[in-house]
C-alpha positions as CSV (number, residue, x, y, z in Angstrom):
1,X,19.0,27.3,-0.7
2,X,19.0,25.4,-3.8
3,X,17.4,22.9,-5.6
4,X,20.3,20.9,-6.4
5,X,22.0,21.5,-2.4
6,X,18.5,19.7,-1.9
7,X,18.3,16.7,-3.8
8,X,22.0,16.2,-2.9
9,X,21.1,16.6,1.0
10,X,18.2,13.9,0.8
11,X,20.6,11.2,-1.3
12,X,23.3,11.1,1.6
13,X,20.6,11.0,4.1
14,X,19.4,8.1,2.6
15,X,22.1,6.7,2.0
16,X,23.9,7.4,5.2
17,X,27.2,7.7,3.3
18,X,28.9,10.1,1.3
19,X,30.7,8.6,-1.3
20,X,28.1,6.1,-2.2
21,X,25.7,9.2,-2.6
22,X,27.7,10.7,-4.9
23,X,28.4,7.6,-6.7
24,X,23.8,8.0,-7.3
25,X,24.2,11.3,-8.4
26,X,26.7,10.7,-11.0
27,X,28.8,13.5,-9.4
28,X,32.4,14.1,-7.9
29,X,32.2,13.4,-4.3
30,X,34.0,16.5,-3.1
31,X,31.0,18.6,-5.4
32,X,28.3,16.6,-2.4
33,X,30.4,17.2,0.9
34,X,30.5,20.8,-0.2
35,X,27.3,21.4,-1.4
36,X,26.1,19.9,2.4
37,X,28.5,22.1,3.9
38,X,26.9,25.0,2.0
39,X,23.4,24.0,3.2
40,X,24.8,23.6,7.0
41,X,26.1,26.8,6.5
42,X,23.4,28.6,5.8
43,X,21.1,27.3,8.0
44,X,23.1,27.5,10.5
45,X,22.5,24.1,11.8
46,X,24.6,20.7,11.5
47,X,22.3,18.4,9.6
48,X,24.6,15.2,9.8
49,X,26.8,13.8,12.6
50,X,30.2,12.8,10.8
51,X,31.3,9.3,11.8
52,X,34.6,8.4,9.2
53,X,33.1,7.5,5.9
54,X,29.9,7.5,7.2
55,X,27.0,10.2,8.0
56,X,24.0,10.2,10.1
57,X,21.3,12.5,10.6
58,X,21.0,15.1,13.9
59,X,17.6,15.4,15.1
60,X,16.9,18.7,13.2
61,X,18.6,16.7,10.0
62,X,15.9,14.6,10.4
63,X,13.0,17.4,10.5
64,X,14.3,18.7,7.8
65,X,14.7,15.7,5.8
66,X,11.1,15.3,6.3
67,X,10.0,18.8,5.1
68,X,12.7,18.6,2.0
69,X,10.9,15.3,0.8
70,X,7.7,16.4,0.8
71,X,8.7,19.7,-0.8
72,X,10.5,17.9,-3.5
73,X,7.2,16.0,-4.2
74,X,5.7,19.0,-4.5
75,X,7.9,20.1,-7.2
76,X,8.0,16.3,-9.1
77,X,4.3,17.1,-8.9
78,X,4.0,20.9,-10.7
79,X,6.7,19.4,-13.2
80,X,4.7,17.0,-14.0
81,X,1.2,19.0,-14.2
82,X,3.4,21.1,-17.1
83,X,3.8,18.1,-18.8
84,X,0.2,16.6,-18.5
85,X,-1.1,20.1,-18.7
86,X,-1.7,19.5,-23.0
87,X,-2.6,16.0,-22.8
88,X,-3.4,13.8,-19.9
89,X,-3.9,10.7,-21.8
90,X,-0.2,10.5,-21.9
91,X,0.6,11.5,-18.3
92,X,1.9,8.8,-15.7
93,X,-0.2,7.6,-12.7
94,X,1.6,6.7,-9.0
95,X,-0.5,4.2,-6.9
96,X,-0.1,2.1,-4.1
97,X,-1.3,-0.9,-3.1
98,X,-1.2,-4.1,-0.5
99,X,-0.3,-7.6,-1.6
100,X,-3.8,-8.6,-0.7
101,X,-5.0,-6.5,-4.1
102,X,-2.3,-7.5,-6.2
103,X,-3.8,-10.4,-8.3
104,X,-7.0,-9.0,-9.2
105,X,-8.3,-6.0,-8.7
106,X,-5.9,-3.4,-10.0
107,X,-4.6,-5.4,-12.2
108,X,-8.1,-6.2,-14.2
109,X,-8.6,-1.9,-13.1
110,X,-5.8,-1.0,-15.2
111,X,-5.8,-3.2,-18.2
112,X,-9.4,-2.1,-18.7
113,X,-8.4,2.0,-18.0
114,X,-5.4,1.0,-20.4
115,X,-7.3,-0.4,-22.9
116,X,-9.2,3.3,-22.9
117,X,-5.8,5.0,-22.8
118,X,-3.5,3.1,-24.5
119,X,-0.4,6.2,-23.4
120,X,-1.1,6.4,-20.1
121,X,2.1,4.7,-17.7
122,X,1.8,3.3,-14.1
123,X,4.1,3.4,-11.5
124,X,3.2,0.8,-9.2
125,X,4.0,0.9,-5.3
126,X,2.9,-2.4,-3.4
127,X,3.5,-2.1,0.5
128,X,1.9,-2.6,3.9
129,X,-1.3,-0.7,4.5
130,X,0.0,1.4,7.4
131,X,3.3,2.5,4.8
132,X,0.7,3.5,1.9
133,X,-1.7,5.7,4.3
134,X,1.6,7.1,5.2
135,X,3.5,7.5,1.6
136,X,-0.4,9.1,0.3
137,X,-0.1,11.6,3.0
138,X,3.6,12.7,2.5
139,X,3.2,12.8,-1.4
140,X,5.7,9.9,-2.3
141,X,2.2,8.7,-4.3
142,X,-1.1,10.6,-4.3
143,X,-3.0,7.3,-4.8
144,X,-3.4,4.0,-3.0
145,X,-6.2,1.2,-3.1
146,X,-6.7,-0.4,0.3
147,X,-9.0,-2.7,2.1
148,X,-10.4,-1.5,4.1
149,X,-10.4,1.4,3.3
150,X,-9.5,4.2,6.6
151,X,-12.3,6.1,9.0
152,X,-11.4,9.7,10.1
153,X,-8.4,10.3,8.8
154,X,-7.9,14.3,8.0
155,X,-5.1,14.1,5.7
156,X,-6.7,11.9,3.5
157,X,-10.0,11.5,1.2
158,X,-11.1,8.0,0.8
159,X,-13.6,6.6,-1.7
160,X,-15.4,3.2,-1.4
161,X,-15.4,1.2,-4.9
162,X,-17.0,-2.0,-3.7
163,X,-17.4,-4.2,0.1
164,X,-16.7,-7.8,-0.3
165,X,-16.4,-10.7,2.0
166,X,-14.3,-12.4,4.1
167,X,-14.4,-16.3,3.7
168,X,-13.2,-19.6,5.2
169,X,-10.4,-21.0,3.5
170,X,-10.2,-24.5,4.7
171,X,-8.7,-28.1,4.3
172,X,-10.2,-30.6,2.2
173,X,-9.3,-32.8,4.8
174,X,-10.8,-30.4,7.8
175,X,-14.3,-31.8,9.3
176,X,-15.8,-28.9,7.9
177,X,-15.0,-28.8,4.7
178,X,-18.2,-30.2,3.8
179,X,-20.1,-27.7,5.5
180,X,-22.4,-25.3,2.8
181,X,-21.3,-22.5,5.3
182,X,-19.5,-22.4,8.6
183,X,-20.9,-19.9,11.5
184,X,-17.2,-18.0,13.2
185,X,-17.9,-19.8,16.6
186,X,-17.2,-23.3,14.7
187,X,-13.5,-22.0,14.2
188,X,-13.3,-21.2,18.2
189,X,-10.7,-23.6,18.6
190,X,-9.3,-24.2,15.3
191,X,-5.5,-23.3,14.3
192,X,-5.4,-20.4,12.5
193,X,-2.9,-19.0,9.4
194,X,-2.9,-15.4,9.4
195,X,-0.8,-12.7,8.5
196,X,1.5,-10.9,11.4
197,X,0.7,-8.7,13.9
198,X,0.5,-4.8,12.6
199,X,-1.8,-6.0,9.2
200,X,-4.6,-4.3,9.4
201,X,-6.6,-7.8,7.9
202,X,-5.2,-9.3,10.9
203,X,-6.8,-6.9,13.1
204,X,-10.2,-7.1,11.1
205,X,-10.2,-10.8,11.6
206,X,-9.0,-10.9,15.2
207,X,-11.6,-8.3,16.8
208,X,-14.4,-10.2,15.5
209,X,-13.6,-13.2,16.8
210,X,-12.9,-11.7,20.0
211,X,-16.8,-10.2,19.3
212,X,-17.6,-13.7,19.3
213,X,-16.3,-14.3,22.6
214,X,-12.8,-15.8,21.7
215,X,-9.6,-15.0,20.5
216,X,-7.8,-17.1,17.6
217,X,-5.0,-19.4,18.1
218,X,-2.7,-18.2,15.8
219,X,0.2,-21.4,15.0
220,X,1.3,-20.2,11.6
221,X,1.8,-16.5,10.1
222,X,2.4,-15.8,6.3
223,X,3.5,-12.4,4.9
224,X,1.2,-12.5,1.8
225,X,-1.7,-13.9,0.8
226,X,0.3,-16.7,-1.3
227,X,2.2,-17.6,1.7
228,X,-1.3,-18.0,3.7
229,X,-3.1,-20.0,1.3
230,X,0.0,-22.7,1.0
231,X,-0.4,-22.9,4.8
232,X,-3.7,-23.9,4.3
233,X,-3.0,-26.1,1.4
234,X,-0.3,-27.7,3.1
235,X,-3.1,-28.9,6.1
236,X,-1.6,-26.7,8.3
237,X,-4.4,-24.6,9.7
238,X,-7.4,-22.8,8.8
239,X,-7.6,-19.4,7.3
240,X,-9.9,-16.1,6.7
241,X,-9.2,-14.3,3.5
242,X,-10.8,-12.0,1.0
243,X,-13.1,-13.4,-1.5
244,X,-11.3,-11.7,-4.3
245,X,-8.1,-13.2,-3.7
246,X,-9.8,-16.3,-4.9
247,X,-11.4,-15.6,-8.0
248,X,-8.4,-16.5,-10.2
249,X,-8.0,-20.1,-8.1
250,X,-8.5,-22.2,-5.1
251,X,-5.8,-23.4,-3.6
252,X,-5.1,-27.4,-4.5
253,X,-6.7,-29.4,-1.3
254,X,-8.7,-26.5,-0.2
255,X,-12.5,-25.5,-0.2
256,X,-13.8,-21.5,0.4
257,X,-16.6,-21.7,2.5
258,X,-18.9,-18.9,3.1
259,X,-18.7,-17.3,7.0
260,X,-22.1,-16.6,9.1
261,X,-23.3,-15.6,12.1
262,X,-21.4,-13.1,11.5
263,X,-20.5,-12.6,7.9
264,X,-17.4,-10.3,7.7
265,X,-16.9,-7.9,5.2
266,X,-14.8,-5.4,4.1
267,X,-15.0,-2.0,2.2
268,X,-12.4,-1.7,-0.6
269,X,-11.7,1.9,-1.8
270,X,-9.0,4.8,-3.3
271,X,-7.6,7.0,-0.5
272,X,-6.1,10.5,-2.2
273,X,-4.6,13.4,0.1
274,X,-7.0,15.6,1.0
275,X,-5.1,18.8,1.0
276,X,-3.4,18.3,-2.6
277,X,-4.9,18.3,-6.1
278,X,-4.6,15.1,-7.8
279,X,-1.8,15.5,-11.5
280,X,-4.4,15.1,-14.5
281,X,-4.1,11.6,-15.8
282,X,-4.3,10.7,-11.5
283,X,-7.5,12.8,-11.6
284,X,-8.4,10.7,-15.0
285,X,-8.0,7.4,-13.7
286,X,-9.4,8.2,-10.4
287,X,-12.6,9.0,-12.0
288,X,-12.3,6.0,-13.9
289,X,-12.2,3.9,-10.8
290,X,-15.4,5.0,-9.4
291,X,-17.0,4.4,-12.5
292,X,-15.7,1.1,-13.5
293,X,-16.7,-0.4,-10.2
294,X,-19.9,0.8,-9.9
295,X,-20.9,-0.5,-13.3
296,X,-19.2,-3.7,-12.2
297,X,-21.4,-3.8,-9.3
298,X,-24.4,-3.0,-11.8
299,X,-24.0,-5.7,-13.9
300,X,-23.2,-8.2,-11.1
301,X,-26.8,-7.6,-9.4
């Protein structure tokens, strides 16, 4: 088996389609089809189903699409440890993160960490929370930033950088937007913007009302935070969103009012894999994270 029957397996699995695969690679289409054919061969398996122009994967196709992924991660990964082997400060750093996290935090992360080492590139990766847990522990990135951050998970190591909380974003029109704070059973039977069912903020929000003794009437749903916030702005409904995601602005004809009775929070945190070393510069700005939040924290208190 070769590196190269490999690489051309996983782009016409991808890809579903020979020719177009091929056209990826740069490479004559006949030198794909029988470099696949070579693979099949010696495995002694059919990894595609033909269909005309177009391929899709058998069952075992797809186990072993799986395995060849990660083990081509594994080998972008000891590449790249040669490279950063003499000098991590000029090394490149994969992470991931949710939309939720994309205005503020790792952005004000990195310019600081860049500002330290000036060489250092980023590959950035934003996606759902359930897709990054997933890409950490497959190895298409070994880093990702969520909130909150994930309990018992054996494939992966997570760190906590800071908890922040959840707060009211409201109307300036709504009765309450005068309020100082707002205790959760006020919202009982308030319309609700949230984000769709399978976001994990969702759920966060959603079992504590239902703590509370009701469940939220949901009337508008908004794929990012942006999308949420004009909702709100627009009069539409009611909202609960992370503090953070309000530090740049508020929202025109909206106020952020403080939740009680119960507060909500949530941990924010770096999930690595827990069976793989991190590349140097990772390692580097890993490290960095823990201690640039927890001197943030310092000087906030």
């Amino acid at each position: 088996m070769e590196l190269r029957q490999i690489k051309y397996f996983i782009e016409v699995a991808k890809r579903e389609h020979v020719t177009e695969a091929a056209d990826s690679l740069h490479v004559a289409q006949s030198a794909v089809s029988r470099q696949v054919f070579n693979l099949e061969a010696e495995l002694g398996v059919d990894l595609f189903v033909r269909e005309g122009r177009n391929v899709r994967l058998t069952p075992i196709g797809r186990v072993f699409l799986d395995h060849m992924e990660q083990a081509i991660n594994v080998i972008d990964d000891a590449r790249q440890v040669v490279e950063e082997y003499t000098d991590p400060e000029k090394g490149t750093i994969h992470i991931g993160f949710p939309g939720s996290l994309a205005t503020y935090i790792l952005p004000t992360a990195i310019s600081v960490f860049r500002d330290r080492y000036p060489h250092v590139k980023f590959k950035l990766k934003q996606d759902s929370y359930y897709e990054l847990e997933k890409g950490v522990i497959k190895g298409d990135i070994n880093m990702a930033i969520l909130g909150p951050i994930p309990d018992n998970k054996k494939k992966l190591r997570a760190t906590i950088l800071f908890t922040e909380n959840i707060v009211g974003l409201i109307p300036v029109s709504h009765p309450l937007a005068d309020q100082k704070t707002v205790k959760l059973n006020q919202l009982r039977k308030q319309p609700f913007v949230m984000f769709p069912s399978g976001y994990v903020l969702r759920d966060l929000i959603t079992d504590t009302c239902k703590q509370q003794g009701f469940e939220p009437e949901i009337v508008f749903e908004g794929q990012d935070i942006d999308a949420i916030k004009g909702l709100v702005s627009a009069g539409l409904g009611v909202s609960l969103i992370p503090e953070i995601t309000l530090v740049d602005s508020l929202p025109r004809a909206t106020v952020s009012i403080p939740i009680t009775d119960p507060s909500i929070t949530r941990t924010v945190g770096v999930i690595v894999p827990a069976d793989r070393k991190l590349l140097p510069t990772e390692k580097l700005f890993y490290e960095f994270l823990q201690e640039f939040f927890k001197r943030l924290e310092s000087f906030q208190n």
